[in-house]
C-alpha positions as CSV (number, residue, x, y, z in Angstrom):
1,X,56.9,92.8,103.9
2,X,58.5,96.4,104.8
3,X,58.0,95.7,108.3
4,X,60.2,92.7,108.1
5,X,63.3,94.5,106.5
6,X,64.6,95.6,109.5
7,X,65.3,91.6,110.6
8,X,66.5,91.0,107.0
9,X,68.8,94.1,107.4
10,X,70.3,92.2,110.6
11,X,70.7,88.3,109.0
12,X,71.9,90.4,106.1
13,X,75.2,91.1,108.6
14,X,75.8,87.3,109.2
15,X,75.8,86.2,105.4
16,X,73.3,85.4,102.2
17,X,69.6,86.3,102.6
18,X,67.0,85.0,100.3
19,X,63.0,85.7,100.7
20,X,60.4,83.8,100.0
21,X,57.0,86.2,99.0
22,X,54.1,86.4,97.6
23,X,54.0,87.4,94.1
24,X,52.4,91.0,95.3
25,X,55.1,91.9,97.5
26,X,58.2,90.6,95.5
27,X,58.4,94.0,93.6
28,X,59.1,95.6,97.5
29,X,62.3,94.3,97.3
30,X,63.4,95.1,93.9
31,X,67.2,95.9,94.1
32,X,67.3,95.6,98.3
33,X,70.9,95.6,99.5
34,X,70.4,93.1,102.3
35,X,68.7,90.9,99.9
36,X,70.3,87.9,97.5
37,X,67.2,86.6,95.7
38,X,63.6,87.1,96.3
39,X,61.7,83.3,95.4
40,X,58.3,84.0,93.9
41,X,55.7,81.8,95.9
42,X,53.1,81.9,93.9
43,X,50.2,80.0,96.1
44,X,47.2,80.4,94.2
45,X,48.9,79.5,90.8
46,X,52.1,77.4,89.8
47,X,52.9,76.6,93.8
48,X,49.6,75.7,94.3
49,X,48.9,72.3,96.8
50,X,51.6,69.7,98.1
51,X,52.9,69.2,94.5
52,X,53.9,73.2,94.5
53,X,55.3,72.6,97.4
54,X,57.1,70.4,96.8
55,X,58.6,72.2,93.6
56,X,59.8,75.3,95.4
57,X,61.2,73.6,98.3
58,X,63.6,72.1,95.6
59,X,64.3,75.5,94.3
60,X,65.0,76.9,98.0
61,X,67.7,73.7,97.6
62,X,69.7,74.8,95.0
63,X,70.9,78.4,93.4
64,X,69.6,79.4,90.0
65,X,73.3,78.4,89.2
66,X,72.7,74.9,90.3
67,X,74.9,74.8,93.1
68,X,73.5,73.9,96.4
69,X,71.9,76.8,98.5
70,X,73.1,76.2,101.6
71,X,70.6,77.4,104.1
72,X,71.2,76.6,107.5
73,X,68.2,78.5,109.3
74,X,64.6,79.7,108.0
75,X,62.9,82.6,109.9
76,X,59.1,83.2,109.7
77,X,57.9,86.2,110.1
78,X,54.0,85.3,109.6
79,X,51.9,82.5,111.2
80,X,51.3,80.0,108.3
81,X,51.1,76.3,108.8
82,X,52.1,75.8,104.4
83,X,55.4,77.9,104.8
84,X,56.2,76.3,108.2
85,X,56.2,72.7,106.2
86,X,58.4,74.7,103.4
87,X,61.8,74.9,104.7
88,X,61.2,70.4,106.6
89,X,60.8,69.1,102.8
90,X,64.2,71.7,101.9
91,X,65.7,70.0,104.4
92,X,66.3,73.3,106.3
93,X,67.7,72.5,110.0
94,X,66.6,75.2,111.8
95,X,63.4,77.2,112.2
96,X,62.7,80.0,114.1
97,X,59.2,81.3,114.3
98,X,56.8,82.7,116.9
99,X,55.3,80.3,119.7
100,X,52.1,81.4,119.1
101,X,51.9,80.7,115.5
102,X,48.9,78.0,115.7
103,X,50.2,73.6,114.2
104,X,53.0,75.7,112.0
105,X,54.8,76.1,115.6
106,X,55.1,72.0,115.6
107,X,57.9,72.6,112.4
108,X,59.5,74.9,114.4
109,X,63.6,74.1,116.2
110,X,63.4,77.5,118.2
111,X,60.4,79.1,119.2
112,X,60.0,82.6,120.6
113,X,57.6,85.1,122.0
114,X,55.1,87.2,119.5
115,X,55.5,90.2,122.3
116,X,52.1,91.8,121.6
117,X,53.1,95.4,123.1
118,X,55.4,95.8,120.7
119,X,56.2,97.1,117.4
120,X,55.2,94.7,114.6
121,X,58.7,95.9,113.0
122,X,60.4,94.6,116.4
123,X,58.5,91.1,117.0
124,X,59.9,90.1,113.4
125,X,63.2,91.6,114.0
126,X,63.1,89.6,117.2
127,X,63.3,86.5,115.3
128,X,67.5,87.1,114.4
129,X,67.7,86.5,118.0
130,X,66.4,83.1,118.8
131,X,67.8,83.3,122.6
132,X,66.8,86.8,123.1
133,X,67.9,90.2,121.5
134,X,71.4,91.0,123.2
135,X,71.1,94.0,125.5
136,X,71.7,97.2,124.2
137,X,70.9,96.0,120.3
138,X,69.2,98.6,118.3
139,X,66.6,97.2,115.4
140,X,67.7,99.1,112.2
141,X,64.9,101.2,110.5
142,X,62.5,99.5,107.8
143,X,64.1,100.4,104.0
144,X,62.9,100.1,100.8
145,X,65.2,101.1,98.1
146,X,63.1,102.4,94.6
147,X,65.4,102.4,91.8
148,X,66.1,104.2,88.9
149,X,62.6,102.9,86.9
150,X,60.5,104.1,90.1
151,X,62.6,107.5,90.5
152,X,61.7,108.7,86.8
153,X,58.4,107.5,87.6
154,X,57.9,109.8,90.5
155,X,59.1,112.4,88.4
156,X,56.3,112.2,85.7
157,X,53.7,111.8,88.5
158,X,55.5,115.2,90.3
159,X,56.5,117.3,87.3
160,X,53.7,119.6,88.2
161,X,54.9,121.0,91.7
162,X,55.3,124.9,91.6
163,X,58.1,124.3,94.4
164,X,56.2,124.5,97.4
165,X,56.1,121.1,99.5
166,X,54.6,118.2,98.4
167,X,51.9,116.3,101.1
168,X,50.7,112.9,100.4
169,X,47.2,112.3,101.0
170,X,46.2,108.6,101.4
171,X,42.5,108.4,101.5
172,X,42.1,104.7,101.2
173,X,42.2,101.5,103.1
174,X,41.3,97.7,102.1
175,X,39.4,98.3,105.3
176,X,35.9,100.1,105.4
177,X,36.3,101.7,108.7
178,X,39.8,102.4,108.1
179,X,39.0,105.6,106.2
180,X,38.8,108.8,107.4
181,X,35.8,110.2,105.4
182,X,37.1,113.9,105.1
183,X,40.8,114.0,102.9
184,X,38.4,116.3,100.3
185,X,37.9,118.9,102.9
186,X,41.7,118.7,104.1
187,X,43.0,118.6,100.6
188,X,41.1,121.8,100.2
189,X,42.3,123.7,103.1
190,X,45.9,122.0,102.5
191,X,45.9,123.4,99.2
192,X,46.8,127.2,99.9
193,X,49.9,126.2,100.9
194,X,51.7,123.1,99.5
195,X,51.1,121.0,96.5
196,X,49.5,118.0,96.8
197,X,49.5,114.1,95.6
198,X,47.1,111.5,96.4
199,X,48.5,107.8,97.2
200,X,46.8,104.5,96.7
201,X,46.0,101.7,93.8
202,X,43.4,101.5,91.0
203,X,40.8,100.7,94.0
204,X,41.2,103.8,95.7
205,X,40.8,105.8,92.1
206,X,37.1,107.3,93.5
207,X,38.1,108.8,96.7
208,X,41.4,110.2,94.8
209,X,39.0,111.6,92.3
210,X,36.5,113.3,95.0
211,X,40.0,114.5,96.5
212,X,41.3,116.1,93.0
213,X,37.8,117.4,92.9
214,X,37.5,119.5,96.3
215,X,40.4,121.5,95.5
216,X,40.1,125.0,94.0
217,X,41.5,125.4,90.4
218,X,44.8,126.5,89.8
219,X,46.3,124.5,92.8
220,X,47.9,121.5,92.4
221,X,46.7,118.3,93.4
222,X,47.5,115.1,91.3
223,X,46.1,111.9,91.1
224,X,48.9,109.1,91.8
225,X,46.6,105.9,92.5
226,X,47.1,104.9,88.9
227,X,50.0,103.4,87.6
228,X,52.5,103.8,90.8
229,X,53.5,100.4,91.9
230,X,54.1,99.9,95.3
231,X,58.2,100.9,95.4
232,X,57.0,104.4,93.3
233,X,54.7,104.9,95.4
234,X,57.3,104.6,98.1
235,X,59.9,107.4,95.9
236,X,56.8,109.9,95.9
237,X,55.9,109.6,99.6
238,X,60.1,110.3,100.0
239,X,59.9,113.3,97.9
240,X,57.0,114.6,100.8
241,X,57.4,116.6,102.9
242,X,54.3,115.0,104.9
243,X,52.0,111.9,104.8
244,X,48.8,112.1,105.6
245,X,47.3,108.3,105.9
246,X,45.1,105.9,107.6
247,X,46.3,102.8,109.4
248,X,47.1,101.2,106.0
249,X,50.4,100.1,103.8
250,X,51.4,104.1,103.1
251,X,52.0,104.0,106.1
252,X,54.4,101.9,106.2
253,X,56.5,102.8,102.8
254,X,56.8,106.2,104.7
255,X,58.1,104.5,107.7
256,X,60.8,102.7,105.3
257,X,61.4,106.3,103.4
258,X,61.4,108.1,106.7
259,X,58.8,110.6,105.4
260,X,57.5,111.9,108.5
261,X,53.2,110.7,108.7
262,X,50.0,112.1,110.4
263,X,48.3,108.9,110.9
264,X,45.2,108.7,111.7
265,X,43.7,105.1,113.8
266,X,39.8,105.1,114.0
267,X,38.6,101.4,115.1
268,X,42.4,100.0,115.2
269,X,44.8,101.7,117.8
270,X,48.5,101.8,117.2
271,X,48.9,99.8,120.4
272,X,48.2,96.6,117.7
273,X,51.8,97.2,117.1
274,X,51.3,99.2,113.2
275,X,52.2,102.5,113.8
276,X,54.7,104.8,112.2
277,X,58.2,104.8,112.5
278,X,59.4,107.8,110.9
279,X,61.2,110.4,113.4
280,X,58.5,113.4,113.5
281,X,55.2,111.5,112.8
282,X,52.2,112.4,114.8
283,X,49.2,109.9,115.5
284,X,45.9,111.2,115.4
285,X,42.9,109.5,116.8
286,X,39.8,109.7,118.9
287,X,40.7,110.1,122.7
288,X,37.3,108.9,124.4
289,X,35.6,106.1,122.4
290,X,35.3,102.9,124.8
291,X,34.0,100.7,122.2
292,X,37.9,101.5,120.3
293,X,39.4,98.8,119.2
294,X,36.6,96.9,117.8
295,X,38.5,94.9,115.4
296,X,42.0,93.8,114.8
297,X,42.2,94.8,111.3
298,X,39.1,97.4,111.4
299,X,35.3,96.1,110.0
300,X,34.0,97.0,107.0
301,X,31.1,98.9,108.6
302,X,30.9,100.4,112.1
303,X,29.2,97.5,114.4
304,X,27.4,100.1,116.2
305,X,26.1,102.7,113.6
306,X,27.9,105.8,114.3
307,X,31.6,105.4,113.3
308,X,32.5,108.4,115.5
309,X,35.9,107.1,116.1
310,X,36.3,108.9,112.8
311,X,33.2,111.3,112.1
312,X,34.2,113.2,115.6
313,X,38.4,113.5,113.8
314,X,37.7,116.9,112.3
315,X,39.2,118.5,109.5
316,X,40.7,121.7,111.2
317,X,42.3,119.1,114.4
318,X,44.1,116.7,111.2
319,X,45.6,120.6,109.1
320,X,46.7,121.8,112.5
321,X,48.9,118.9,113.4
322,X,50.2,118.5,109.4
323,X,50.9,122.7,110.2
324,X,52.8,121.5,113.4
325,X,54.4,118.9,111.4
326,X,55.5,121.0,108.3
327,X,57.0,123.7,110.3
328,X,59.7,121.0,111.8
């Protein structure tokens, strides 16, 4: 969802944009300039089968005022077969969508190229242009806009800080392999000189708490991965100075904050097109593993045993680029 704000940004410039999301990522685009309405579709529940189907594509119809909605193109930025039918039962003419994107591609009026060497950011952005991004167009950045109930947030979860910068540790990924095992030991060097705040939900509240744990008392180090939605989480990595994340969503929000990241790709390499944005980050990874990549979204164990494309990242390499980082 963040990386497809730069395309709504653009089809914000030609008129109305609504979104259709998930329920999860809905919140992400709370109060979003280029943005008319976000349209829960809630698969798994009330928009569940053909009949739920069926349902929203009568909302996508008409306005909550009852007037007709108008749409005259739809624009996927994923490849699913049950949002490519979506828009055909609206009555939608046009649909733009990636030529690779498996039977959904058969709905499609205009298909393009997913162009794997690039950006993730820039293959959905690519989709505003159906007959090729003009020469000399410039994708806008990603943006996310936290409002006033995420800003006071932040403060709560910041009203420690002794005025020194703030870093943003995020220890966690969805993906085993994904995490870099040694944010205690950085947190603890990182801790003599800036304050620190650890990023992540209620799954990642263990490696937060072995974080908190490592660093010596009276620094400051606090706990974020409970109760920071996704958009707070977002204000608090804009307050940083620095993220310091895996190849996971952080990543991301910084990128649409423009909080500069270390980011640190074990078994996924930022090749895949999911790197950072932000002006200033620095990508960290292991520079002589030939079995890297061994997975598109990263396994949840190391198929070989060893997991050096992370063991073999160590601690002093990760504090001397967030130094290098800092003193820009």
């Amino acid at each position: 969802m963040v990386l497809t704000t730069p395309l709504l940004r653009t089809l914000a410039e030609r008129g109305p944009v609504d979104v259709v999301v998930t329920a999860a990522a809905a919140p992400l685009l709370r109060g979003h300039p280029a943005v008319r309405e976000v349209i829960v579709f809630d698969k798994r529940g009330a928009d569940r089968g053909l009949g739920g189907i069926r349902r929203l594509a009568q909302r996508l119809r008409q306005l909550p005022t009852g007037e007709p909605r108008q749409i005259a193109t739809a624009y996927f930025a994923q490849k699913s077969l049950r949002s490519a039918v979506l828009p055909v039962l609206a009555g939608i003419p046009r649909r733009v969508g990636w030529a690779d994107s498996g039977p959904g591609r058969l709905f499609y009026t205009d298909r393009i190229p997913y162009e794997t060497a690039k950006h993730h950011a820039e293959r959905c952005w690519a989709l505003a242009f159906p007959s090729g991004v003009p020469a000399g167009a410039t994708m806008p950045a990603p943006l996310l806009v936290p409002g006033d109930a995420e800003r006071a947030v932040a403060d709560a979860v910041l009203a420690r800080g002794t005025g020194r910068p703030w870093i943003a540790l995020s220890p966690g990924s969805v993906w085993g392999t994904k995490r870099w095992p040694y944010y205690a030991e950085l947190a603890r060097a990182l801790s003599e000189r800036a304050d620190l705040v650890v990023i992540g939900g209620p799954s990642e509240r263990e490696l937060a708490a072995q974080v908190v744990a490592a660093v010596p008392a009276g620094r400051v180090v606090v706990d974020g991965t409970s109760g920071l939605s996704l958009l707070a989480s977002a204000e608090v990595i804009c307050r940083a100075a620095v993220l310091v994340t895996n190849d996971s969503a952080p990543l991301h929000l910084a990128s649409a904050v423009g909080t500069p990241s270390v980011a640190i790709f074990g078994p996924t390499v930022p090749a895949f097109g999911f790197g950072p944005l932000s002006a200033g980050s620095v990508i960290v990874e292991h520079g002589s593993m030939p079995c890297r990549p061994c997975h598109h979204h990263g396994p949840p164990v190391c198929p070989l045993g060893h997991f050096k494309c992370m063991r073999e990242i160590g601690v002093e390499r990760v504090a001397a680029v967030v130094e290098r980082v800092l003193a820009r």
